[in-house]
C-alpha positions in Angstrom: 9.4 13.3 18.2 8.2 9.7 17.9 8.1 8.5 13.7 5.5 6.4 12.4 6.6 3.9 10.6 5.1 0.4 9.1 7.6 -2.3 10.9 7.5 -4.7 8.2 8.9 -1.9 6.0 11.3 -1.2 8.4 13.8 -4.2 8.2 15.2 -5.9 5.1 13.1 -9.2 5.5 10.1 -7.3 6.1 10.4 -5.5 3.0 11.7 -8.2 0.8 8.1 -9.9 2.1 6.3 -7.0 0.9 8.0 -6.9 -2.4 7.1 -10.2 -2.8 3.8 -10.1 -2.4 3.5 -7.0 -4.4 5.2 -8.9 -7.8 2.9 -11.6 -7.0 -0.1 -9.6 -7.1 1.2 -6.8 -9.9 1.2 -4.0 -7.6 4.3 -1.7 -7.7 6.5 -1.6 -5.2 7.7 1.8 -5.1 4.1 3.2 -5.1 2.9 1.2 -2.9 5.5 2.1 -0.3 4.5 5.5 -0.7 1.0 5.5 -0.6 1.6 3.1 2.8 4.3 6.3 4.3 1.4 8.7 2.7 -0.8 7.1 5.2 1.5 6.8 8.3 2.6 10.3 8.1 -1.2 11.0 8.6 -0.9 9.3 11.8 -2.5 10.9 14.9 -3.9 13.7 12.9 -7.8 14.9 13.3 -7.8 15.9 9.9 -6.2 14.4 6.9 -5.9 17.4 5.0 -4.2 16.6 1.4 -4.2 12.5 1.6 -6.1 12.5 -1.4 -4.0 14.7 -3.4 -1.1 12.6 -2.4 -2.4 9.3 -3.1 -3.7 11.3 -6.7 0.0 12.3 -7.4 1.2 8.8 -6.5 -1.7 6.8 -8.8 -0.2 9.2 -11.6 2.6 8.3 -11.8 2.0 4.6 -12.6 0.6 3.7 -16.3 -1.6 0.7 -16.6 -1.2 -0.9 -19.9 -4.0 -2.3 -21.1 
Protein backbone atom coordinates (compact mmCIF):
# COMPACT_ATOMS: atom_id res chain seq x y z
CA UNK A 1 0.00 0.00 0.00
CA UNK A 2 0.79 3.45 -1.48
CA UNK A 3 1.44 6.32 1.70
CA UNK A 4 0.35 9.65 1.43
CA UNK A 5 2.61 11.92 2.21
CA UNK A 6 3.14 16.00 1.81
CA UNK A 7 6.51 16.05 -0.36
CA UNK A 8 7.76 19.11 1.00
CA UNK A 9 7.69 17.44 4.38
CA UNK A 10 9.26 14.70 3.06
CA UNK A 11 12.97 15.86 2.50
CA UNK A 12 15.15 17.94 4.88
CA UNK A 13 14.91 21.25 2.66
CA UNK A 14 11.41 20.90 2.31
CA UNK A 15 10.81 20.83 5.87
CA UNK A 16 13.44 23.30 6.92
CA UNK A 17 11.10 25.63 4.31
CA UNK A 18 8.07 24.81 6.24
CA UNK A 19 9.67 25.53 9.58
CA UNK A 20 10.57 28.60 8.34
CA UNK A 21 7.61 29.83 7.38
CA UNK A 22 5.89 28.53 10.40
CA UNK A 23 8.39 30.84 12.90
CA UNK A 24 7.77 33.52 10.67
CA UNK A 25 4.13 33.43 10.89
CA UNK A 26 4.00 32.05 14.84
CA UNK A 27 2.48 28.82 13.96
CA UNK A 28 4.05 25.66 15.63
CA UNK A 29 5.77 23.44 13.90
CA UNK A 30 5.11 20.31 15.54
CA UNK A 31 1.34 20.92 15.35
CA UNK A 32 1.19 21.94 12.31
CA UNK A 33 2.91 18.85 10.86
CA UNK A 34 0.38 16.91 12.45
CA UNK A 35 -2.68 18.48 11.62
CA UNK A 36 -1.06 18.39 7.81
CA UNK A 37 -0.42 14.06 8.36
CA UNK A 38 -4.05 14.33 10.18
CA UNK A 39 -5.23 15.41 6.76
CA UNK A 40 -3.17 13.16 4.45
CA UNK A 41 -3.97 10.02 6.27
CA UNK A 42 -7.68 11.01 5.31
CA UNK A 43 -6.63 10.71 1.83
CA UNK A 44 -8.96 8.80 -0.49
CA UNK A 45 -11.47 8.25 2.11
CA UNK A 46 -15.47 8.89 1.45
CA UNK A 47 -15.83 9.80 4.89
CA UNK A 48 -13.65 11.52 7.22
CA UNK A 49 -14.85 9.96 10.20
CA UNK A 50 -12.75 11.55 13.46
CA UNK A 51 -10.72 14.51 11.50
CA UNK A 52 -12.33 16.81 13.79
CA UNK A 53 -11.48 15.08 16.89
CA UNK A 54 -7.96 14.88 15.76
CA UNK A 55 -7.40 18.32 14.78
CA UNK A 56 -9.44 19.06 18.48
CA UNK A 57 -6.73 16.93 20.35
CA UNK A 58 -3.95 18.61 18.32
CA UNK A 59 -5.36 22.49 18.98
CA UNK A 60 -5.21 21.30 22.72
CA UNK A 61 -2.30 20.75 23.07
CA UNK A 62 -0.96 24.25 22.10
CA UNK A 63 -1.55 27.31 24.72
CA UNK A 64 -1.96 30.71 23.33
CA UNK A 65 -0.72 33.26 25.61
CA UNK A 66 -2.45 36.18 25.58
Amino acid sequence: MTQNVVVLLDNPEGRSLVRDACIANKIIYPEFVDLVQAEVDQTGKQRKKGLWDQFDDILDRIEFGD
